[in-house]
Structures are given as C-alpha cells and as structure tokens.
FIDOMI-298546 format. One line per 8 residues: number of its first residue (from 1); their letters; for each residue x, y, z negated of C-alpha. Coordinates in nm, 4 decimals, padded with zeros to 6 digits. Each point is the difference from the previous one (the first is absolute). Last residue first. Example, Ala and Ser with C-alpha at 12.3 -4.5 7.8 and 13.67 -1.06 7.14 Angstrom:
2	SA	01.3670,-00.1060,-00.7140  -00.1370,-00.3440,-00.0660
This chain:
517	XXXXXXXX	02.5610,-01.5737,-00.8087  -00.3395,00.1859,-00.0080  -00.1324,00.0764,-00.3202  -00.2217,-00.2269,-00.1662  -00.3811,00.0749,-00.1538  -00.1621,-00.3378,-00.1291  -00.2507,-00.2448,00.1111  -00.2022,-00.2788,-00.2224
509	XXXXXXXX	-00.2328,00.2714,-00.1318  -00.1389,00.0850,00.3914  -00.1550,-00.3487,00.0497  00.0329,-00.1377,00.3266  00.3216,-00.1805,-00.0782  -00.1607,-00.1939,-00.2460  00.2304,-00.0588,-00.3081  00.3790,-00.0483,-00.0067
501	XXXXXXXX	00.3142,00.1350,00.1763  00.0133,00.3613,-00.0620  -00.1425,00.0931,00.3440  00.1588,00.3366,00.1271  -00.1931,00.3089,00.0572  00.2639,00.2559,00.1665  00.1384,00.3061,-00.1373  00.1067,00.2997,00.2392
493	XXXXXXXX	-00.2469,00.1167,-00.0732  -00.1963,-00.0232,-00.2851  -00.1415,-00.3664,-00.0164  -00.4076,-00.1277,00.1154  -00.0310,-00.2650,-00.2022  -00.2384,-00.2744,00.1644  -00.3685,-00.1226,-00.0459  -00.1482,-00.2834,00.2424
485	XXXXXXXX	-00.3364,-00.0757,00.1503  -00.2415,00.1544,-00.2492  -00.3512,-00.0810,00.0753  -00.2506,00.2297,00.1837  -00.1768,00.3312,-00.1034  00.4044,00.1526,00.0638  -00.0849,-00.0856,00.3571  00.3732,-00.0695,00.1787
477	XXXXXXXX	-00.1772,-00.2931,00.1790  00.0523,-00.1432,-00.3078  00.2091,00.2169,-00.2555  00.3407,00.0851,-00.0103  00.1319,00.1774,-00.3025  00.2690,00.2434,-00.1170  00.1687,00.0271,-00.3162  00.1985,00.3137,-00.0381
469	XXXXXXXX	00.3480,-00.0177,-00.1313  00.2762,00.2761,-00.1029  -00.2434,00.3001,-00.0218  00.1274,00.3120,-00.2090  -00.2017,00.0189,-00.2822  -00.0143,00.3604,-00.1003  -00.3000,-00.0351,-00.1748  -00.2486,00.2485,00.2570
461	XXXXXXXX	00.1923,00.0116,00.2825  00.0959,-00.3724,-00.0387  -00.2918,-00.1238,-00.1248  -00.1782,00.1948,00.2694  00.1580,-00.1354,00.2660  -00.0187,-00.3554,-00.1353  -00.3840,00.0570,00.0306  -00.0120,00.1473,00.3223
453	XXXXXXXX	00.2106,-00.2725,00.1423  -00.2525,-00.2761,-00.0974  00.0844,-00.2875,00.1972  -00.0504,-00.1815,00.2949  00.2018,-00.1034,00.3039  00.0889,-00.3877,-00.1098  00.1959,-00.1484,00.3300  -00.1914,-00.1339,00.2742
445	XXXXXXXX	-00.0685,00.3243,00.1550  -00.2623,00.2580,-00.0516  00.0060,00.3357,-00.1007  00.2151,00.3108,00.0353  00.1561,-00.1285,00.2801  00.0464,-00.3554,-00.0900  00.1166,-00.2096,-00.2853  00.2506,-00.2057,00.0259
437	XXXXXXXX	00.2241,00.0901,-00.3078  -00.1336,00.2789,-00.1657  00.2857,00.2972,-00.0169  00.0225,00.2287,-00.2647  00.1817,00.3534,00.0237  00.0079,00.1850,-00.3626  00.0664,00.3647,00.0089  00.0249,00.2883,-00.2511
429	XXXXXXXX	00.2617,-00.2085,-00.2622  00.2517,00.2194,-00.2309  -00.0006,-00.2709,-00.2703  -00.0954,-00.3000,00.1572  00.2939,00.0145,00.2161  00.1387,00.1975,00.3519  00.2874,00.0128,00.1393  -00.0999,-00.1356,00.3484
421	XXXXXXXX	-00.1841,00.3538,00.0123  -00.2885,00.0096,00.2072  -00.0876,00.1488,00.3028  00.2191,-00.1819,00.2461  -00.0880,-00.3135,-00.2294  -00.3644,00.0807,00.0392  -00.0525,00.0412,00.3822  00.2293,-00.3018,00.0989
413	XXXXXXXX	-00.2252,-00.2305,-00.1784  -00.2712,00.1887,00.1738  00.1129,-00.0489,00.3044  -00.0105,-00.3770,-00.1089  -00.3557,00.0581,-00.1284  -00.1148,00.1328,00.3473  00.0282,-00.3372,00.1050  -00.2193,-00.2157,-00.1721
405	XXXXXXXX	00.0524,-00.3320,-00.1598  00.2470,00.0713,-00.2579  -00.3486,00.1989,-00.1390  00.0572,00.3846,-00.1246  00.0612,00.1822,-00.3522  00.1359,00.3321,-00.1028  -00.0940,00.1627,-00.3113  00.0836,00.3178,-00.0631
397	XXXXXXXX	00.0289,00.1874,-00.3326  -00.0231,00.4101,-00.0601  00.2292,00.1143,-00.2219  -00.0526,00.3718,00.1695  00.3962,-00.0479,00.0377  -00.0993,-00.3049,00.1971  -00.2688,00.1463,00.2445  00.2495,00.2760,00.0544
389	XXXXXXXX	00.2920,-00.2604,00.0564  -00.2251,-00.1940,00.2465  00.1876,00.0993,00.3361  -00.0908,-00.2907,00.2478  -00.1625,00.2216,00.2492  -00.3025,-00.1600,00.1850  -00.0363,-00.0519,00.3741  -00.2073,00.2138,00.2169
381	XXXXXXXX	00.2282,00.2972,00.0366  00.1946,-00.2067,00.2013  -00.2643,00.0052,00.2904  00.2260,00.2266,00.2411  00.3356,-00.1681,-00.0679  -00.1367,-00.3592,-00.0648  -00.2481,00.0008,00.2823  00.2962,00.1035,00.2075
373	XXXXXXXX	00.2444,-00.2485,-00.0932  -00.2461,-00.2601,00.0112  -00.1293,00.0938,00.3815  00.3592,-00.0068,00.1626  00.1801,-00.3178,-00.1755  -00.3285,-00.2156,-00.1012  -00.1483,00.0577,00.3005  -00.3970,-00.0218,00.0284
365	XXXXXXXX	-00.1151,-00.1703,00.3056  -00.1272,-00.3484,-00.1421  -00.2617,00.1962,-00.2258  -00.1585,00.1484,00.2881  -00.2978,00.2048,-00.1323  00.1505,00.3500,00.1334  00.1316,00.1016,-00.3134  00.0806,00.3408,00.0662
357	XXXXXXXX	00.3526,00.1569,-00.0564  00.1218,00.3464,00.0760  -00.1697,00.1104,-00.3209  -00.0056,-00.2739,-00.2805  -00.3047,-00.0469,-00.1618  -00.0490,-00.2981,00.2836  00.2263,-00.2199,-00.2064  -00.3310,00.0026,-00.2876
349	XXXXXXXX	-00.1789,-00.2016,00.2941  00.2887,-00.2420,00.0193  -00.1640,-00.1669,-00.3247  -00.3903,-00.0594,00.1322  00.1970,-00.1696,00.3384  00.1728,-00.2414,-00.2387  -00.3045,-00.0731,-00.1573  -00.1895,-00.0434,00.3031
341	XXXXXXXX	00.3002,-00.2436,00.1934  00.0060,-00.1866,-00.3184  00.1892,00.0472,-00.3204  -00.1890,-00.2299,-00.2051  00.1720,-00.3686,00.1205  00.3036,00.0840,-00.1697  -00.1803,-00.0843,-00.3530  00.0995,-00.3462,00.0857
333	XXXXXXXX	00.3532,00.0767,00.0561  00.0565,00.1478,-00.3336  00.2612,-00.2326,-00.1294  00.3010,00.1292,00.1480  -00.0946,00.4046,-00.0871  -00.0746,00.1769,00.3604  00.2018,00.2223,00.0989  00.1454,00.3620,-00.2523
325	XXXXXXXX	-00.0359,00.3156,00.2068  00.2182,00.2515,00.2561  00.3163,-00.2316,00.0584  00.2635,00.1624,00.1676  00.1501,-00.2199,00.2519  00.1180,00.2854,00.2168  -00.1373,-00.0867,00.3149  -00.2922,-00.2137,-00.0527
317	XXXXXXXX	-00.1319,00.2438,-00.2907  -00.1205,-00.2601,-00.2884  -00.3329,-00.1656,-00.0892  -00.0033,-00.2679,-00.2343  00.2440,-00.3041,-00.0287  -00.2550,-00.2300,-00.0236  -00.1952,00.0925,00.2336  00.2945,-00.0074,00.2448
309	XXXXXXXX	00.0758,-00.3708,-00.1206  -00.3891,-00.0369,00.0716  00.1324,00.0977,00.3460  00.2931,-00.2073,00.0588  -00.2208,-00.3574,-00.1293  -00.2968,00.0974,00.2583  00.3077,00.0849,00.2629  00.1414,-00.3692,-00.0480
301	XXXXXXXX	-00.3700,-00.1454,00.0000  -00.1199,-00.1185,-00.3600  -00.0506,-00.3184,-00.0949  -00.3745,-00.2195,-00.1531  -00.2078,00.2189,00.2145  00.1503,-00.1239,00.2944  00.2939,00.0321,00.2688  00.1541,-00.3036,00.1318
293	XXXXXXXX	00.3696,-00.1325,-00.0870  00.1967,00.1113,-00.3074  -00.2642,00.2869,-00.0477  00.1761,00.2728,-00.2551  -00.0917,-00.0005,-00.3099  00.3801,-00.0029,-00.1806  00.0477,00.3651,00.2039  -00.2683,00.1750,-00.2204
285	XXXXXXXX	00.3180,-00.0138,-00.2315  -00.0795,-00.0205,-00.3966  00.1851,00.1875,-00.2884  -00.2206,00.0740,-00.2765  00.1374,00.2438,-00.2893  -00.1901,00.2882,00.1217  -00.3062,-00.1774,-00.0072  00.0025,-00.0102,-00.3474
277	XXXXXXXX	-00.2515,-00.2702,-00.1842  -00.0426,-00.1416,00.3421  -00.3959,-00.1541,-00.0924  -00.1208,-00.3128,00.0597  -00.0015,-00.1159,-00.3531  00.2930,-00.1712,-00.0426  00.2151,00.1005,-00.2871  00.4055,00.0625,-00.0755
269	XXXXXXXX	-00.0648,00.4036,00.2032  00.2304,-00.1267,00.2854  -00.2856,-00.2956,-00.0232  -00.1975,00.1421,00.3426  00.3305,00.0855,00.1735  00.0424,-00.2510,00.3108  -00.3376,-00.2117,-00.0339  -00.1978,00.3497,-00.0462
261	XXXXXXXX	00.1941,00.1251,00.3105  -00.0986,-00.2941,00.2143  -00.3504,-00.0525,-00.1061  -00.0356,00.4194,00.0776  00.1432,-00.0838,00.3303  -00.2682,-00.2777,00.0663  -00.2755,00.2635,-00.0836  00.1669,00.2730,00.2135
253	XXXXXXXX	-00.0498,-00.2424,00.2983  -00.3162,-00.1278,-00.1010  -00.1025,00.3885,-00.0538  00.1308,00.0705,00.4174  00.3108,00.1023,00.0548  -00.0051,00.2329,00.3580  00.2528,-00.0745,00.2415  -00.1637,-00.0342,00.2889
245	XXXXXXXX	-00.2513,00.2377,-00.1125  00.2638,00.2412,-00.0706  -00.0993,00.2410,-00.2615  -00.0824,-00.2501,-00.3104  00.3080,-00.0492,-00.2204  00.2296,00.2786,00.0876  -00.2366,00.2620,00.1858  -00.2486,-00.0615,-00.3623
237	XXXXXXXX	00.3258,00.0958,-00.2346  00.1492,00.2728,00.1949  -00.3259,00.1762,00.0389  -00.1105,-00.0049,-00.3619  00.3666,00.0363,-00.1165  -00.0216,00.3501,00.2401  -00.3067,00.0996,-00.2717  00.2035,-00.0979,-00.2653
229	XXXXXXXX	00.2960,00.1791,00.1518  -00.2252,00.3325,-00.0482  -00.1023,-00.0320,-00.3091  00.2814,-00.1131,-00.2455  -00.2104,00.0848,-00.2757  -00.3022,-00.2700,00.0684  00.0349,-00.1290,-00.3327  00.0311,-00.2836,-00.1151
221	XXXXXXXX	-00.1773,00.0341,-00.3575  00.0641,00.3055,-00.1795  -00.1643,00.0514,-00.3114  00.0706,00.3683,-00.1462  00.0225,00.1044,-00.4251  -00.0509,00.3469,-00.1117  -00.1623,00.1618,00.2997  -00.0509,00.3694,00.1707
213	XXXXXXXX	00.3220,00.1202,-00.1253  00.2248,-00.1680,00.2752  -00.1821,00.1659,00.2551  00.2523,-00.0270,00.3031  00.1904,-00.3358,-00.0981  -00.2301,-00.1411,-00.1914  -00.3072,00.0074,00.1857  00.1570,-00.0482,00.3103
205	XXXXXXXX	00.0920,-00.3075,-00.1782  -00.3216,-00.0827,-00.0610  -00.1461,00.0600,00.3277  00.2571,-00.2199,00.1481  -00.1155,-00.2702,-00.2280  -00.3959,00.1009,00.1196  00.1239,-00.0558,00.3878  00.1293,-00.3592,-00.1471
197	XXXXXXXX	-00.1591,-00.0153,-00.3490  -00.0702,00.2320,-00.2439  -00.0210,00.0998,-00.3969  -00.0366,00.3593,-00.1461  00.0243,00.0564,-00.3695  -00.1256,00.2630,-00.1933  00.0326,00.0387,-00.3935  -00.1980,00.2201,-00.2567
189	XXXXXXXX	-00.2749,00.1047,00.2282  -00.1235,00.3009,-00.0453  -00.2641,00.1041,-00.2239  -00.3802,00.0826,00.0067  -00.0711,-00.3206,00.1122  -00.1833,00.1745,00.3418  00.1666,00.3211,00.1021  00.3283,-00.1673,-00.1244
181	XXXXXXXX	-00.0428,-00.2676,00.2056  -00.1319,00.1259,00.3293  00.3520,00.2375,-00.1105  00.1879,-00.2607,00.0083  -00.1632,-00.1468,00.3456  00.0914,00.2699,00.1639  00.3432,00.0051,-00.0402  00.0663,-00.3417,00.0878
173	XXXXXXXX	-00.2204,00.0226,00.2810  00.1680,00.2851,00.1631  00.3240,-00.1738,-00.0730  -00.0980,-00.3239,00.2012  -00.1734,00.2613,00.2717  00.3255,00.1025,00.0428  00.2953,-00.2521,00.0289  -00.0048,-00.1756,00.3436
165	XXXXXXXX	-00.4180,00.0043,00.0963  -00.0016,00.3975,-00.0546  00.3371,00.0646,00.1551  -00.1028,-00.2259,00.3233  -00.3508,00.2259,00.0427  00.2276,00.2881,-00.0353  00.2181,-00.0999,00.2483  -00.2969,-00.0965,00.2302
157	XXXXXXXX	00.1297,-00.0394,00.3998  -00.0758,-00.4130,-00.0778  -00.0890,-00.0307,-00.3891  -00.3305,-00.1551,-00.0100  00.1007,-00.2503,00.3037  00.1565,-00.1945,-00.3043  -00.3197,-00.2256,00.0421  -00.2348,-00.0552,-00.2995
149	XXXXXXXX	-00.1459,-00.3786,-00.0652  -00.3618,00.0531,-00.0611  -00.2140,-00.1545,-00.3181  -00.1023,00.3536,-00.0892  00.1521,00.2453,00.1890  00.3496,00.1824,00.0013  00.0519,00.3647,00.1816  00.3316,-00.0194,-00.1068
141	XXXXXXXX	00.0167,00.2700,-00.2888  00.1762,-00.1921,-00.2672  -00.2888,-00.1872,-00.0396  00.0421,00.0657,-00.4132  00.0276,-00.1880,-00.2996  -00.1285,00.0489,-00.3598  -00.0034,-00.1449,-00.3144  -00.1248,00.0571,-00.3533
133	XXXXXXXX	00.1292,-00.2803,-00.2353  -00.2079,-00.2238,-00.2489  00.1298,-00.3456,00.0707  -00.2834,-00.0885,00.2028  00.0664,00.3956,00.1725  00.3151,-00.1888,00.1159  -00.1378,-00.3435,00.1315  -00.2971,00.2494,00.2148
125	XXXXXXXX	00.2605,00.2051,00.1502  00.2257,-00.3065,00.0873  -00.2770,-00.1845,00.1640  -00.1389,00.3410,00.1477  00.2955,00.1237,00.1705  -00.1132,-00.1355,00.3372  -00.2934,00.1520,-00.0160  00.0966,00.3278,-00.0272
117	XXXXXXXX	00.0751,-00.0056,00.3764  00.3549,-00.0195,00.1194  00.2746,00.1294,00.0974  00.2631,-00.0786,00.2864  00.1057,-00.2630,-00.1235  -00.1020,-00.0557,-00.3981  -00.1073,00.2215,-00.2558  00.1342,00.1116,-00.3589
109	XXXXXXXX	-00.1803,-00.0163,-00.3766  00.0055,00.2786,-00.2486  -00.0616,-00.1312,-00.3242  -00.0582,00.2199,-00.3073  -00.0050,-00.0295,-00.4102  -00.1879,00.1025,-00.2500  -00.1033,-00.3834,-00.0459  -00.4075,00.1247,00.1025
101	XXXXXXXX	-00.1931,-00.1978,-00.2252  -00.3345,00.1185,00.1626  -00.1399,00.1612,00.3244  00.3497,-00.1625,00.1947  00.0587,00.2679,00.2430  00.0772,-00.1241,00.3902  00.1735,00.2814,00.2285  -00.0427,-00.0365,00.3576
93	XXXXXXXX	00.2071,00.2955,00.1954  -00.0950,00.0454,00.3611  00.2529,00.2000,00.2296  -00.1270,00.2288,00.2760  00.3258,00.1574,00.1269  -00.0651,00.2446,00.3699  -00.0862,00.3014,-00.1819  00.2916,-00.0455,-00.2296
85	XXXXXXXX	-00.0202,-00.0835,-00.3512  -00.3587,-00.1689,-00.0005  00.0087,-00.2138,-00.3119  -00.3698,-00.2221,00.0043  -00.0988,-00.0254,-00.3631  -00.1969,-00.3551,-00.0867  -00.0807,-00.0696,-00.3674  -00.1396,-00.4069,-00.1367
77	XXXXXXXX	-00.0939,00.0688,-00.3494  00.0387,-00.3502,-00.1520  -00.1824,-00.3550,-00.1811  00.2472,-00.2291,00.0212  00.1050,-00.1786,00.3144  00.0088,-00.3286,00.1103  00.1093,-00.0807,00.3529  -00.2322,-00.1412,00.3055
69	XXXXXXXX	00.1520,-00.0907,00.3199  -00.1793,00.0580,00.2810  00.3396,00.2396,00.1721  -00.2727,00.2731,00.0368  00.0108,00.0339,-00.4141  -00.2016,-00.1551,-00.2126  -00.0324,00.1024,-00.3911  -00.1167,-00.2413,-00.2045
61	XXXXXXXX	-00.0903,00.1249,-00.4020  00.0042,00.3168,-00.1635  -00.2131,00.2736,00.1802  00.0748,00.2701,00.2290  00.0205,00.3406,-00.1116  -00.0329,00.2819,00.2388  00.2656,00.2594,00.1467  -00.0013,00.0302,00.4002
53	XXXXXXXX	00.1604,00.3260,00.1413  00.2117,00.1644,-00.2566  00.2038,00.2998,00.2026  00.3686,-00.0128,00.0159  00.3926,00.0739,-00.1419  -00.0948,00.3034,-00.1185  -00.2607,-00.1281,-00.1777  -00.4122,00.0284,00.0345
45	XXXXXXXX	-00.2496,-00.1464,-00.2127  -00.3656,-00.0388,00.0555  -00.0123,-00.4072,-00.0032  00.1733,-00.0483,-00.3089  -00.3442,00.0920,-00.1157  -00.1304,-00.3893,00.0783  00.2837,-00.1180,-00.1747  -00.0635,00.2022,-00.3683
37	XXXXXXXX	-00.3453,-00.0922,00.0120  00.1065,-00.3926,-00.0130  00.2361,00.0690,-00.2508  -00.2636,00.1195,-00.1800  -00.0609,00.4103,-00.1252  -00.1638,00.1064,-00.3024  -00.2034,00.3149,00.0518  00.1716,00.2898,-00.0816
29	XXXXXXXX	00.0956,00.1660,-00.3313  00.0721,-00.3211,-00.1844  00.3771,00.0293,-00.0370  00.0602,-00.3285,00.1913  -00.2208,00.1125,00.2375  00.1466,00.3641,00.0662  00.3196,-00.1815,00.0720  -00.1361,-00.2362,00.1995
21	XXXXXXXX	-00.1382,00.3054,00.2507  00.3383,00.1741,-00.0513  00.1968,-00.3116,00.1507  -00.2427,-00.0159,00.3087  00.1135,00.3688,00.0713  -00.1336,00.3164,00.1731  -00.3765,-00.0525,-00.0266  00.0518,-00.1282,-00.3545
13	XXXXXXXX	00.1636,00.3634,-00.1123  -00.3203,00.1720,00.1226  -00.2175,-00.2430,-00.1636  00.1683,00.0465,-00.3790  00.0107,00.3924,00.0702  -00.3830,00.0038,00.0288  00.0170,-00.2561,-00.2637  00.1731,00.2287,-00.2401
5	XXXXX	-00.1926,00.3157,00.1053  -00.3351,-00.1982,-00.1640  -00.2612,00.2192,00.1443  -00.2794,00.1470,-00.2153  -00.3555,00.0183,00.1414
C-alpha cells in the first residue's frame, strides 16, 4: 500500500489550525469543510488569552434569552473561551460568528453594573451579526448568572478581581476574539468597533484610553467613568428624596413636581411634547410647591421642597461645597422613583473596595465630608482618565451620546469637553457628543432613544462622514415591533434641534441643527 505523504502532512497541519483545514478544502486535498464543520472544531483551540469551552452552531431564527424575549438571529457559530489571567480571574468571553455573509467586520459589545451574563448582550449581539458582524462581549469576571442581578461584593479584598471587571477582561476579549476570527474566516477583521452603555461606556473608554489600538471606532453611551461619585450619587440621591420617612416624596409627589417643571420649561425647546428639551436651561424652585395650608399629595412639605432642591443640586461635600456628581436633570423626576433603598444599597457595595471603610448597610450614615474624601483617595483608581490623544493620533473616532434624562450623561457632558478640544471642526474631528433629549439611561424615557449608532459609526470610520445629525425614534412602549411615536434630530453638540416653524412637530424632517445662542 502506497501512502499519499501530502495528506499525511494535509491532517497534521489541520490538527493545528481551523484556517489550514479550509485551506486544504479549497485546494481539494482534504475533504471539503462547512461552515457548520468549521464551528464545531473551534471547539479544540487554545489562545493565549483562553481555552474554547462551548463552540456549536445554532440555527437562524428566534433566539431567547433568560430575559423571555426572543431576538432574531442568523444562522452563527456561537464560541465560548473562559480567560483565566490570575488564578483567582475566571472571565467568560461569548463570541457570536455569522456562518455566512460575514461584513468583515467586528463588534465588541460592553456590560452593565457590576457585569453581567451574556444574556444581556444578546439583543445587540443578535441586531449586529443581522447586519453581518462578528461580536463578542464578556462577564467581565463577576461571577454573573443567567437572569441574576450581580452584586459588587465580587470585588471586596479582590484587587485583581476589581482590575479584571474595570479594564481587563474587556481587553482579554478583544484580543481573543480576533484571533476566534482569524482562526475561523481565515482573515482578520477589517474594522472593530466597540459600543457600551453605562458600566459598558466606561468600558469603552478604558478601551481607548489604555488600549487605544484594539478598536477603530468606540460608542460610548453614559458611561459609568466617574465611578466612584456615581456610586456616592446613588446614596446621595435615595437619602435626599426617600431616607426620612417623614420626609420621604412619595411617586404622587414626584409626579406633581414633574407637572410643575414640564409647565415651567416644557416649550424652552418652541414645542410641547412633554419633554425639557435641555434641562440645563430650566429654572424652577421646589419652593413654589410648598403647602399654603395642609399637607397633601397635591403640595409639598417645606423640607420635601428643600430636599428635592438637594437632589437637584447633586451630591456635594457639606463643608467645602464641592460638588462630587451632576443632580437630577429638571424633568426627570419620574424616573427618580428607581433609586430605591436596594438599588442604592447594590451601589455603596463598590464603596466597600476601599480599605478602612466598610459599608455597613446604613445608607443614612455615610458622610459626605469624611467617607467621600477617602473613597475618592483610595478608590481613585476606579475612575477613567480623560487622555484620548493616543486614541486620536491612532485616528480613531468616538462617539459620545447619553439621554437629557439621565444623570450620568451630565458627567459625561463634562467628560468630553475636558477631553476634547473646543477647537475642533469637521476636518480634524475624533469625537462627536450627542445628546437625546428625554430619553433615559441608556433606554427609555419619553423622548425618542433609538437609533442606529453602529451604522453612523461606521460611515464615519469607514467614509469619513463625520456625524452632524442622527435621527432617533420613539416607539410604543419603546418596542421597535410597535408604531412609531415621534422621530427627532439628534444635533452635534453643542447644537440643539430647533423646530423650523411648519410641519408636524413629531416628525424628525421638520427640525433643524442650531447652535446655542
């Protein structure tokens, strides 16, 4: 019997690499490989980065996650590699593969809190592999579980635990999934993005700040960069409005000072639609509420009307007046309701990173003066640097966006012009900021909150068209299945959508991009 030395060689060469097995398809000398086949042996690979635990195709059509809501997904090789880089780190990377018409390009996609299962990517995973992207998105290491909401305890007497969840795991999986890539395609991807929201916008800019090669274009949507004074925010914001039970606002009282602000600033903007176009243009005094005579729901109590002039204002040192994080945006009160005793209690959990200080479940006891200053000086570490100029000179673009309704995106706000040049044109542009009036944090609100910032990214990373308008939608019950409320320009800061006049004011085309007076 004679042996054929060139398939001996042909099955040696497979064993080591996916990409030599198609290879030795294409040219015949093997036997021809499927996409399908190509998953399933994804399976045996190792990487630097992490060991393939899970890789098997799953078929085109629903896919339901543990939130019970089904997507649509295309037909794709879905990958799991678990990144151990310390013995304590156990970080799961989900990388989704689109078996056909893969775009060349790659998605990664950030968490939320204090991480999250895979699960809670999923919507965005399965619109972007739609469109023909590979994407990916990792637990960050948090122990997260299906369905579960993860507590910051992760991190307590953990440094490494804290590095993996702050920056990373997030680079892990960015590395790792290239190469899933190129074992699988046969070629890397031609552009990257990354796109994220809240914890996931502070991933991004971690991103770009400390791996400012890993991506060519970054979504960053409110993000939780400002970390630690978010977390006091949390404890400011629910001891304000809802720590004193004799002083407590209840949602009728937040309701009838939401009336109130809408009435006062509500058509700022030239158009009523129950929305404050910019909160920061809305003057209105808690103090007009005030009972005349008898306390009820329909006035607010002297010390009711002080304190959601505290929230307001947003948390600040009571001896030096230094104000850690952005209040509450006028216009936001009924979203106010959310930061309840559990929430707030989930947030001061990250405060016990902090040696010396331990979180003792007593969110009325922290001190703003003693306990801020020494979160801040130990826990530092935690919030983001604004230094972009590598990610710049790269030519990398950024694009900023966040709801008028939510918090964060005021620090954010603050974020971008501190890291951005006010000098800046079309010409030598790496950052857009665009802010959707009204909408929430990072969904929701009454104000339109979606639109298809992947796409414009691209255009402009791939075109050089540098965003000046994005038209963003609200749909029923915010369910893009459902019918179209309203459409609205979304304008380059510092530009604001202005009504020209004429037409239906919830129809994006009759709205145009003005800069501030």
């Amino acid at each position: 019997m004679k042996l054929d030395l060139s398939k001996l060689v042909g099955i040696w060469a497979c064993t080591l690499s996916v990409a030599a097995c198609t290879q030795l398809a294409d040219t015949g000398s093997f036997s021809k490989t499927t996409p399908a086949s190509k998953c399933t042996r994804m399976a045996a690979m190792k990487f630097d980065e992490g060991n393939v635990v899970r890789a098997e195709v799953v078929s085109s059509g629903d896919y339901r996650s543990s939130f019970d809501q089904p997507y649509k997904i295309p037909a794709l090789c879905h990958i799991e590699v678990i990144s151990q880089p310390t013995p304590v780190s156990h970080i799961v990377n989900t990388i989704w593969l689109p078996l056909e018409n893969w775009n060349g390009k790659f998605v990664g996609f950030g968490s939320g809190g204090a991480g999250k299962h895979a699960d809670y990517a999923a919507p965005a995973m399965a619109a972007a592999t739609t469109e023909g992207y590979a994407a990916a998105y990792s637990d960050l290491g948090s122990d997260g579980k299906s369905g579960k909401q993860v507590m910051f305890t992760f991190g307590n007497g953990n440094p490494e635990k804290q590095t993996d969840w702050l920056y990373r795991a997030t680079h892990l999986m960015t590395r790792v999934s290239k190469k899933t890539i190129q074992e699988y395609y046969g070629d890397s991807p031609s552009k990257s993005y990354f796109s994220g929201c809240s914890t996931g916008g502070q991933q991004a800019l971690e991103e770009a700040t400390r791996y400012p090669e890993d991506y060519d274009g970054i979504i960053v949507g409110s993000p939780g960069s400002n970390r630690t004074n978010i977390h006091m925010a949390m404890v400011w914001h629910y001891r304000t409005l809802f720590g004193d039970p004799s002083t407590a606002l209840t949602k009728d009282h937040l309701a009838l000072v939401n009336k109130a602000v809408l009435n006062e600033c509500d058509e700022l903007d030239g158009v009523i639609d129950g929305v404050v176009g910019n909160p920061a243009q809305c003057q209105f005094d808690p103090a007009s509420l005030i009972c005349e005579a008898e306390e009820t729901e329909a006035c607010l109590s002297a010390p009711q009307a002080q304190n959601m002039s505290l929230a307001y204002a947003g948390p600040h040192n009571p001896r030096t007046g230094e104000r850690y994080f952005p209040g509450l945006p006028l216009g936001a009160e009924l979203q106010a309701a959310a930061v309840n005793a559990d929430v707030a209690a989930w947030g001061a959990e990250l405060l016990s990173w902090s040696p010396g200080f331990a979180f003792d479940g007593d969110l009325m006891a922290f001190d703003f003066d003693k306990d801020a200053l020494k979160v801040n000086a130990v826990l530092g570490h935690l919030n983001t640097s604004s230094d972009l100029e590598a990610f710049r000179n790269k030519g990398g673009k950024l694009l900023f966006w966040g709801g008028t309704y939510d918090v964060l995106t005021w620090d954010m706000i603050d974020y971008y012009e501190r890291a951005t040049s006010p000098a800046e044109d079309e010409t030598n542009a790496f950052a857009r900021l665009f802010l959707a009036p009204g909408a929430g944090h990072c969904f929701g609100g009454p104000g339109p909150n979606k639109f298809d910032s992947i796409g414009v990214l691209d255009r402009w990373v791939e075109n050089g068209e540098v965003p000046k308008r994005i038209i963003a939608t609200k749909y029923e019950d915010d369910d893009p299945k459902k019918q179209i409320i309203r459409t609205r320009p979304l304008c380059a800061y510092p530009a604001q959508a202005v009504w020209t006049g004429t037409g239906d004011t919830d129809d994006a085309q009759n709205f145009e991009c003005r800069q501030p007076l």
